[in-house]
N, C-alpha and C positions, 0 to 999 in steps of 0.2 A: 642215369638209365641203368636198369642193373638187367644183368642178361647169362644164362645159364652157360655150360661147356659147350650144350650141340649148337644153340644159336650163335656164339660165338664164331664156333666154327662157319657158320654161312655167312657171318657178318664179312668175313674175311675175305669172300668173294661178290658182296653187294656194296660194301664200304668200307672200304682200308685204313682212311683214314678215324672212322669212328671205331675200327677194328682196335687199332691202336693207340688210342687215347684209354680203352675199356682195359685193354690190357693192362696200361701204362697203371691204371688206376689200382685193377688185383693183383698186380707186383707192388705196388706203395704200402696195401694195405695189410699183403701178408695172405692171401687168397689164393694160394697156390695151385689149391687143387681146380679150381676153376678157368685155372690161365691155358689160353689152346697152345699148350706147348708145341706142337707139329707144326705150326703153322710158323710162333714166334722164335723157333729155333734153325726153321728154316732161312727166315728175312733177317737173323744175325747172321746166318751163313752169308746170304746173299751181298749183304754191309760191307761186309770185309772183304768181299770178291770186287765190288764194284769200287771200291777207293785201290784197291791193285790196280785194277782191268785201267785206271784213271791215271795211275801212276804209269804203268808199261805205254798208254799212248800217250802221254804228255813225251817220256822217254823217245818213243817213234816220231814225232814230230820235233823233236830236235836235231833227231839222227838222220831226219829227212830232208831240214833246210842245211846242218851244216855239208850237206854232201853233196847239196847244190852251189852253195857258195864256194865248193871247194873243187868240183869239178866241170858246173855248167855256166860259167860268168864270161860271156863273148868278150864283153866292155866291162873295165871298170868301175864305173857308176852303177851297175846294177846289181842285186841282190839286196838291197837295204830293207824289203818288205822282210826276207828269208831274218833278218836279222832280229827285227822287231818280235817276230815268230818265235826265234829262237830264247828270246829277252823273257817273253810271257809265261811260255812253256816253264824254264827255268824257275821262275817267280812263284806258279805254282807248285810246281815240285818242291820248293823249297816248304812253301806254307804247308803241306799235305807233310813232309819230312818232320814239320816242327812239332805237329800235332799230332805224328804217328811212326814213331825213330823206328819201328822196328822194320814197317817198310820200305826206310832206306836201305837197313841189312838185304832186305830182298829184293829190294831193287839193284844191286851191285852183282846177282849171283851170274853167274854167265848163261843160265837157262832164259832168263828175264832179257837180257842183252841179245839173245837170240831172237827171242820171240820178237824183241821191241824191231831189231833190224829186218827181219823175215816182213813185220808191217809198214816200219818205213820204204822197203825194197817197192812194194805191191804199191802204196801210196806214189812212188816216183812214177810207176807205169803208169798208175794211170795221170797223172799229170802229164805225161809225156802225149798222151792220150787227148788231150785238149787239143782242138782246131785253133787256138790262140797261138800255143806253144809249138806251131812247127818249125817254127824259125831255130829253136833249139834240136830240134829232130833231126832238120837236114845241116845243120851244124857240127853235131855229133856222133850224130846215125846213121847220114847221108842219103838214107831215104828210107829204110824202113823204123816201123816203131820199136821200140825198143818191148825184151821182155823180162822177166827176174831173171835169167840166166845172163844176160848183160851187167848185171849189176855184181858186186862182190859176194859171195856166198859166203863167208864169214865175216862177221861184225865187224866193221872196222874203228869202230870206238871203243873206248874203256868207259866205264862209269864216270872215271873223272871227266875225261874229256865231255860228255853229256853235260856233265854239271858244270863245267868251266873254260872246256877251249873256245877260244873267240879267234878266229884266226885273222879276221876282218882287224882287228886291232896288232897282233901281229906284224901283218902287210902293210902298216902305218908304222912303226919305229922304226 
């Protein structure tokens, strides 16, 4: 299907993905002037935003089990789910690291490490926030919910530790 600049351009609001295929097609072919740069310069922006934005919460969901594992475990038998979590999370960061090194550099800067904590902070309220989880409330909060100012206001992970403290294995040697 061959299709000019302005049609183009509306395809990209009626059919994304035939948007993209047409593109794909006047980038192979050498057809420059016809390729709706606005549109395909924006959705590379958008690529690289959205494998970060993937990166920084895989990071938040690890900095959100280990800080339950390390501060909310009444009984020792519990947290094994928090681990599993923590196992996955990891597993992707890794494959996403393998395929795109330069987001590991940015994923170590302490802006990211903030951000990542600042999400996992918000994530523990509202868990804490579950009618499941009061047993943990009046545990540790003793009656009221807890809110981000309860929680550490500076990171308390390093990168590495993100990527490698297990402390659950630790507590076992």
């Amino acid at each position: 299907m061959e299709l000019r600049a302005q049609s183009l351009k509306e395809l990209y609001e009626k059919d994304f993905y035939l948007w993209l295929l047409e593109n794909l097609r006047l980038l192979k072919n050498r057809e420059l002037d016809l390729v709706d740069w606005e549109n395909l310069l924006e959705e590379i922006e958008d690529m690289g935003k959205s494998l970060f934005k993937s990166v920084r919460s895989h990071m938040s969901t690890i900095m959100e089990h280990l800080y339950k594992w390390e501060n909310f475990r009444y009984v020792p038998e519990m947290g094994y789910d928090w681990i599993e979590t923590i196992t996955n999370a990891r597993r992707e960061l890794r494959d996403i690291f393998e395929d795109n090194p330069s987001l590991r550099v940015k994923a170590q800067d302490s802006e990211t490490l903030r951000w990542a904590w600042k999400a996992a902070v918000r994530a523990l309220v509202d868990w804490f926030e579950n009618p499941k989880n009061k047993t943990w409330v009046l545990t540790y909060f003793k009656v009221k919910l807890p809110t981000e100012t309860d929680f550490p206001q500076e990171c308390p992970y390093t990168f590495e530790q993100v990527m490698q403290y297990k402390p659950w294995v630790e507590e076992n040697t």
